[in-house]
N, C-alpha and C positions, 0 to 999 in steps of 0.2 A: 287855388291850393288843392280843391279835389281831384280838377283833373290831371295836376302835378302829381298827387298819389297815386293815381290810377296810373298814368302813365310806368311811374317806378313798380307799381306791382306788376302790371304786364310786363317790363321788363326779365323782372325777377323772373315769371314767370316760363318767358322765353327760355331762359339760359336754366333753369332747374332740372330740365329733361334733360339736356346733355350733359348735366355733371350727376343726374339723379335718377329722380322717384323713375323716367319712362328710359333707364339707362342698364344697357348689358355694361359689366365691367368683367375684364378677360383679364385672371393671371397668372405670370408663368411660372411655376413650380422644378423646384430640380429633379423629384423622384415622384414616380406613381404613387398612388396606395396600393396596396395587393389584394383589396378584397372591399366593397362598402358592408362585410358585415363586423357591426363596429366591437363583435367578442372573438375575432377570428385571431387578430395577430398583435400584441403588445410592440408598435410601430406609428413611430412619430408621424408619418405620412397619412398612416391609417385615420391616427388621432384626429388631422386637420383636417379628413374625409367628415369624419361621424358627427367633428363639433356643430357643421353646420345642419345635416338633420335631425341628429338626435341631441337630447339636454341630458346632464348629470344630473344627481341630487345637488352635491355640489358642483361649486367651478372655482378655477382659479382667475385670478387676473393677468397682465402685462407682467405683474412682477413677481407672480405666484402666490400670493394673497388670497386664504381660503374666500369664498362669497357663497350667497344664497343662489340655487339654480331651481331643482325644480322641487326643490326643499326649502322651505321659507324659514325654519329654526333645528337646531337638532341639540339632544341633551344625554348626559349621560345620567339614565336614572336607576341605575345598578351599576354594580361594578364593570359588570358584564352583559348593558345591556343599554343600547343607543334607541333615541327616539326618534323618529324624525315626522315634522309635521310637513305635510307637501300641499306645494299652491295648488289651490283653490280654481277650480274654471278652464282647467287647462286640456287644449282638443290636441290630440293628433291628427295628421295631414291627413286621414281620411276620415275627419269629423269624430271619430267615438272616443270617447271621456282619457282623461288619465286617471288614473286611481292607485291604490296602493299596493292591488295583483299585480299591475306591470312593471313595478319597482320589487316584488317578488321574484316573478318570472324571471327580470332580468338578474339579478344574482344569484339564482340558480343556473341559468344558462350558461352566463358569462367564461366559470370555469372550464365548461364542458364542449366546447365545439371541435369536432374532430380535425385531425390534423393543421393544428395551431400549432406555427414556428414559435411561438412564444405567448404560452397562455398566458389569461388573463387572472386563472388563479391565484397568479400574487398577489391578487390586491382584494380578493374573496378568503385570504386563508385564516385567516380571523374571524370568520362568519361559522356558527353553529347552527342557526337555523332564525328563518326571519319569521315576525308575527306581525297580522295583519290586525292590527285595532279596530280599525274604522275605514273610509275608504281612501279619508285625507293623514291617517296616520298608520306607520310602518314601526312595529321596534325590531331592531337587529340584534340577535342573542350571540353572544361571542366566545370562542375559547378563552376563559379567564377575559382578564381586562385589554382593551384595546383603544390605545388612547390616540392612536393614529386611523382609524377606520374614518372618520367626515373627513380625512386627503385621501384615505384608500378609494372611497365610493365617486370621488373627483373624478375616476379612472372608466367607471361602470357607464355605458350610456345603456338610458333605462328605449327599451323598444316597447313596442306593443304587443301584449299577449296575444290579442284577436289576430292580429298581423302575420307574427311570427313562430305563434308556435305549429312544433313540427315541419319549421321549412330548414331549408339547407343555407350552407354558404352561398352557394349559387345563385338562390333565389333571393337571397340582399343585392347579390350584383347584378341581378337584371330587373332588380327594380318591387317585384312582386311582395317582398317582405320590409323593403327601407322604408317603411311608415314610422317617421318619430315626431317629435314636436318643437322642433329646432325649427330656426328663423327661415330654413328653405327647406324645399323639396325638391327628392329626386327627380330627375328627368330621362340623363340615359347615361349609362358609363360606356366605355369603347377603353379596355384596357391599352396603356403606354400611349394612347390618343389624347380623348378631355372627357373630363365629367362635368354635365352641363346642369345647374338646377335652376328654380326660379323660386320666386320669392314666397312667403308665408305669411300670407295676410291676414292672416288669426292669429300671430305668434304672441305670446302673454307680454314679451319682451317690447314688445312693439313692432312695428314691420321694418323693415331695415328700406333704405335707400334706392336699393338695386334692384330692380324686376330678374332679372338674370344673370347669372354668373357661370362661367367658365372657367375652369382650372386645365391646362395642357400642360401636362411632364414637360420640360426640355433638358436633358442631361446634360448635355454640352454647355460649358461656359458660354463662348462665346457665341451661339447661337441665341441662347437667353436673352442676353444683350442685346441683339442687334434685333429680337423680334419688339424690345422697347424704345429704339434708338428709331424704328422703323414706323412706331404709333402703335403695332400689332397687338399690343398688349399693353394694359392699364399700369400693370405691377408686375415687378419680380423679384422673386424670393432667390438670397445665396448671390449677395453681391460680387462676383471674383475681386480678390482682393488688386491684379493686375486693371483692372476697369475703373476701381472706384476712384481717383482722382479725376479719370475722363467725365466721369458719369456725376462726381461733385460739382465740376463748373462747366456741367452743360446749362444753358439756362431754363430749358422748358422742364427740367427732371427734377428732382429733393430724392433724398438720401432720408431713412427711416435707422437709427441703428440701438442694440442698446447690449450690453454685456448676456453672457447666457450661462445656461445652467450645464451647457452640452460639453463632457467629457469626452477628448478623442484619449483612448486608452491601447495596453497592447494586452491579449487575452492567451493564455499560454495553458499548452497540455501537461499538465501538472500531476495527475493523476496515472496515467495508463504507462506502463512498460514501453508496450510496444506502441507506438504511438505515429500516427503517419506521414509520409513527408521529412521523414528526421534520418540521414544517416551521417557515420564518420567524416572525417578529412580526407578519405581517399572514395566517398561515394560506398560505401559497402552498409550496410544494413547492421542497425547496431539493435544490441540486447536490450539497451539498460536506456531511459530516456534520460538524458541531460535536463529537460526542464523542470523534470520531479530533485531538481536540487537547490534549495534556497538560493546558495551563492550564486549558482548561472542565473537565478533569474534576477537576482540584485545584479549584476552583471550587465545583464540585457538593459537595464534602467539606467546606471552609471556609463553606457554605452552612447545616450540620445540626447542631444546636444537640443533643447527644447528652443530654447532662444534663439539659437540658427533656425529651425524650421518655423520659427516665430517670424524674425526677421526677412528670410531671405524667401522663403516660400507662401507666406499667405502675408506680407507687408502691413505685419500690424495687426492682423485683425483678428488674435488671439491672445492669450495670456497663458505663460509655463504650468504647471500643475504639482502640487506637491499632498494633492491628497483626492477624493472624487466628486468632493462638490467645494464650490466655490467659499471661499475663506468670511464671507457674509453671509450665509444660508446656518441656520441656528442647527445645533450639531455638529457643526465642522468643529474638527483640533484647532487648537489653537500651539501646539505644539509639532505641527508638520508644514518645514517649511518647502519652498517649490525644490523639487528635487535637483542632486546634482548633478554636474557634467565631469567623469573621471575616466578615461578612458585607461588610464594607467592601473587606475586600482581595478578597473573592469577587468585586466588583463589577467592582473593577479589573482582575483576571485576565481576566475577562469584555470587559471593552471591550479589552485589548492583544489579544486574541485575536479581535478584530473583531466578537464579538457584542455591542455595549452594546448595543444595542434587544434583546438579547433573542432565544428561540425558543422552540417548542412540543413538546411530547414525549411520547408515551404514558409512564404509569409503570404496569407492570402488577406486581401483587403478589398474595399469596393471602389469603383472609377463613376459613380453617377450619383452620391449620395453627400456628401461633407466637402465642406470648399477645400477643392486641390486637394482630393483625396487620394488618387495615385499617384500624382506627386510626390506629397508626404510618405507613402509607403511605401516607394521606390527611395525617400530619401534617407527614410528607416533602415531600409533593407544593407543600404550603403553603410551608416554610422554601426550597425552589426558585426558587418564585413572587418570594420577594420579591429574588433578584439575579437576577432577569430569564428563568429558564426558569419557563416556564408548564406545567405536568403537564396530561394527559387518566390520572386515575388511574381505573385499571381494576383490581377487584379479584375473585377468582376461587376456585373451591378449589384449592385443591392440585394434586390430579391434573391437573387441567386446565391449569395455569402450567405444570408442567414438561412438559407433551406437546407444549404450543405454543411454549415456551421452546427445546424443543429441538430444535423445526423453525426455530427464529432466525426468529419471529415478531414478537417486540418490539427496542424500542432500549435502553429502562430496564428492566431489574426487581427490584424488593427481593423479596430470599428470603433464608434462611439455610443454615447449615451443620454438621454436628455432626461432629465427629473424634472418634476413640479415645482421645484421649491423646497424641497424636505428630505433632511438625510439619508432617509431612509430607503429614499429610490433607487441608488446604483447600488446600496449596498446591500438590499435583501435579491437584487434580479441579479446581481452579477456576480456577489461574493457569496452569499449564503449558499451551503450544502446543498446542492441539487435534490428537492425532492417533487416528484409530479404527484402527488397527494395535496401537499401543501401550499403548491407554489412555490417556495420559496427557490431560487435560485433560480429562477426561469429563462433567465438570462446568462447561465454560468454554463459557456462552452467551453471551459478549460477542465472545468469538474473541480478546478480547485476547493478542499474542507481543511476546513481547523477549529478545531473545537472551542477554541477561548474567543475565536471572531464568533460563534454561532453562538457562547452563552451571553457574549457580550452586546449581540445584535437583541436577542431575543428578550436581554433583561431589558432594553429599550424598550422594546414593543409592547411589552406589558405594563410601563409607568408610569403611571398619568400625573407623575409631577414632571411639569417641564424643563425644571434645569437639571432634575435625576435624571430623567430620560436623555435630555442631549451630552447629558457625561459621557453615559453607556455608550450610544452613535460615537462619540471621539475616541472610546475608548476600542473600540469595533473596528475603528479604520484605521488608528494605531498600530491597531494588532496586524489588520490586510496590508499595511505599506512596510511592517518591518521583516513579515513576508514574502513581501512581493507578490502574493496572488492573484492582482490584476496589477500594470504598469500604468499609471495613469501619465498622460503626457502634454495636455493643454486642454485649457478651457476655449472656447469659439467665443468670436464677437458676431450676434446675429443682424445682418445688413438686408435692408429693401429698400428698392430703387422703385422711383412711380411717378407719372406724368408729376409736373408741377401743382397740379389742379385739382390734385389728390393731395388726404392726409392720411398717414398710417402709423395705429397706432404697435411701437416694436414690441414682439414680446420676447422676456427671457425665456420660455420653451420654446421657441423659435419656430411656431404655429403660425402660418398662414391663413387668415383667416378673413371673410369678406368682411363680417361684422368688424371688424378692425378699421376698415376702409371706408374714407368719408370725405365730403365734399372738400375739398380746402377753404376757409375763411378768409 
């Protein structure tokens, strides 16, 4: 019987390295990050960059479920003023301490890094000024009450002072400043190439699985595929929806899927007169912008046939939109149902608001970021066409939309959105009043304001009763859809494909992440 056991642990043995502890796992991503400094850009790419070397205070789960990260409790013990006690014994990858300056440091920083496509301020603009207790305790002093700050700090990856202060963006991306105390460490970035790290064998968490890890962009659909069709790769994230039956009854592969938080929306120049990309029906250059008029942008909404781009372009593996987070996430109405499909009343909207002939309008969108994303905005661009706006659909990577997006480059653009879990998210980045003090709107390339969505966001933010508070958020988004301020247009179902021999666990922010990924049983 013993050497029966012996034999079965040397097996086990055997087979551990190649599905493990002595195992690179390689996987393919649809979009870059833009940067590893993890306060440079409010970008879901980015995010799945930092989770793996830097920790939050908090984190969330698979299903957005607040948890303990490098904060072990937190309390409110003032109106205006949060605790938080932080774990005990925790090193950074270059051995020196964590403590309660580099949970300082990092939210003072966070707001302020230059030339950020989309600060991080919005999820600092609630902070007054932080006090340091002890070295395991931080209190955060806040404008008035803030009963959303432990999801805001979810947002914050805490770096190291010793590390980081005084270095640049630059110096996160080549390595010199990415000291954090997440379960890996950097190794080398090669932008639009791979970023390769290896594992963190002090990590409080415990050491994860995988000596090495690589992550490779592949934009291309079907390139992705076939570098896992091929073995080249462990996992890939952004199942095309055209693949996934192939890739259901392959037998060496599993399917990982679970509904998401990510809003594809349409983002409209609301604000400026002269506005760019926009002229009449006969191409000449108009005075007066058509999208500064409620009806054209109720228009544009009643225009988009969700369910055909539901059905026919990404086969399934989205759900229509009738408000900007999912109708289970606590805050949503319960009063907005998925929007409709009229193209006749589109019509009419359109002539009361003096455009019946029609105008012209860039629709600028990304081609390497959201499944069948120029597809969809070519198919946009078409359902426009026919109640009289005409699209110049321009489609781009990623990177590239939001740099020029947020120099308020275009008049149209379809992008999306992913939140944590909490109402809060698309509608203080994307609807609230653009201000760079605050943060607030950091995400609002249309410029669209209105005052009853801002008083009605911000009596949210203040509440810390929870069912007053997600009144407010309904009543906030209410106000944004019977505006039209952002078009919301589907929710994504988020899909990973991975050898058979793998298990991964989906999440709804649709983060890729290695700690996710584990032996199969």
């Amino acid at each position: 019987m013993r050497r029966l056991a012996s034999a079965a642990l040397l097996a086990a043995a055997a087979l551990w390295p190649m599905a493990g502890r002595a195992a690179e796992v390689k996987m393919a991503v649809r979009t870059d990050a833009s940067s590893i400094d993890p306060h440079y850009h409010v970008y879901s790419p980015n995010s799945a960059v930092y989770r793996h070397i830097f920790d939050t205070l908090t984190q969330t789960d698979a299903r957005g479920l607040l948890k303990p990260g490098l904060a072990t409790a937190w309390s409110a013990v003032a109106e205006d003023v949060w605790e938080f006690k932080l774990r005990p014994n925790v090193a950074f990858h270059d051995g020196s301490p964590f403590t309660a300056a580099d949970v300082a440091f990092s939210i003072a920083r966070a707001p302020n890094v230059p030339n950020s496509p989309s600060s991080y301020a919005q999820y600092t603009k609630a902070v007054a000024r932080t006090e340091i207790v002890d070295p395991m305790t931080i209190r955060i002093h806040t404008k008035g009450p803030a009963p959303l700050l432990p999801n805001d700090v979810a947002s914050i990856a805490i770096v190291s002072e010793r590390a980081a202060k005084g270095k640049t963006t630059a110096e996160f991306n080549n390595g010199t400043a990415a000291i954090g105390t997440g379960p890996y460490k950097f190794v080398e970035w090669i932008a639009a190439n791979y970023l390769t790290l290896i594992r963190n064998d002090a990590y409080w968490g415990g050491a994860e699985p995988w000596d090495r890890v690589t992550r490779r962009p592949i934009a291309n659909d079907g390139a992705r595929v076939a570098t896992l069709l091929s073995g080249d790769v462990d996992l890939i994230e952004g199942v095309p929806a055209v693949d996934r039956a192939r890739l259901l009854a392959t037998p060496n592969l599993a399917l990982h899927e679970i509904d998401s938080f990510r809003v594809i929306y349409l983002h409209m120049d609301s604000a400026r007169d002269d506005s760019p990309g926009i002229s009449d029906a006969k191409g000449e250059k108009i005075a007066r912008n058509p999208l500064k008029d409620v009806r054209v942008r109720r228009a544009l909404s009643l225009a988009i046939n969700r369910q055909a781009l539901v059905d026919r372009l990404l086969s399934g593996q989205a759900r229509p939109a009738g408000q900007y987070v999912p109708a289970s996430v606590p805050g949503a109405s319960p009063n907005l149902p998925t929007l409709p499909y009229d193209p006749i009343q589109a019509q009419k909207l359109m002539k009361d608001a003096g455009w019946g002939e029609g105008f012209s309008v860039v629709l600028a969108g990304s081609n390497d970021r959201y499944p069948s994303d120029a597809q969809v905005t070519q198919a946009v661009g078409q359902m426009l066409a026919r109640v009289g706006v005409r699209t110049d659909v321009q489609t781009m990577p990623a990177a590239m939309l939001f740099t020029r997006g947020t120099k308020l480059e275009f008049s149209m653009i379809l992008s999306g959105w992913v939140g944590t879990g909490d109402a809060a998210s698309p509608l203080v980045a994307l609807l609230a009043t653009f201000d760079a003090k605050t943060g607030l709107g950091g995400s609002n390339r249309g410029r669209w304001s209105n005052p009853t969505f801002d008083d009605a966001l911000g009596a949210a933010l203040r509440t810390l009763d929870e069912p007053q508070r997600n009144a407010h958020f309904a009543r906030a988004a209410e106000t944004a859809i019977h505006d039209m301020g952002v078009v919301p247009i589907y929710f994504t179902i988020n899909s990973w494909a991975s050898k058979k021999s793998l298990s991964y666990t989906a999440r709804m922010d649709e983060t890729t992440l290695a700690a996710g990924l584990r032996p199969a049983r």
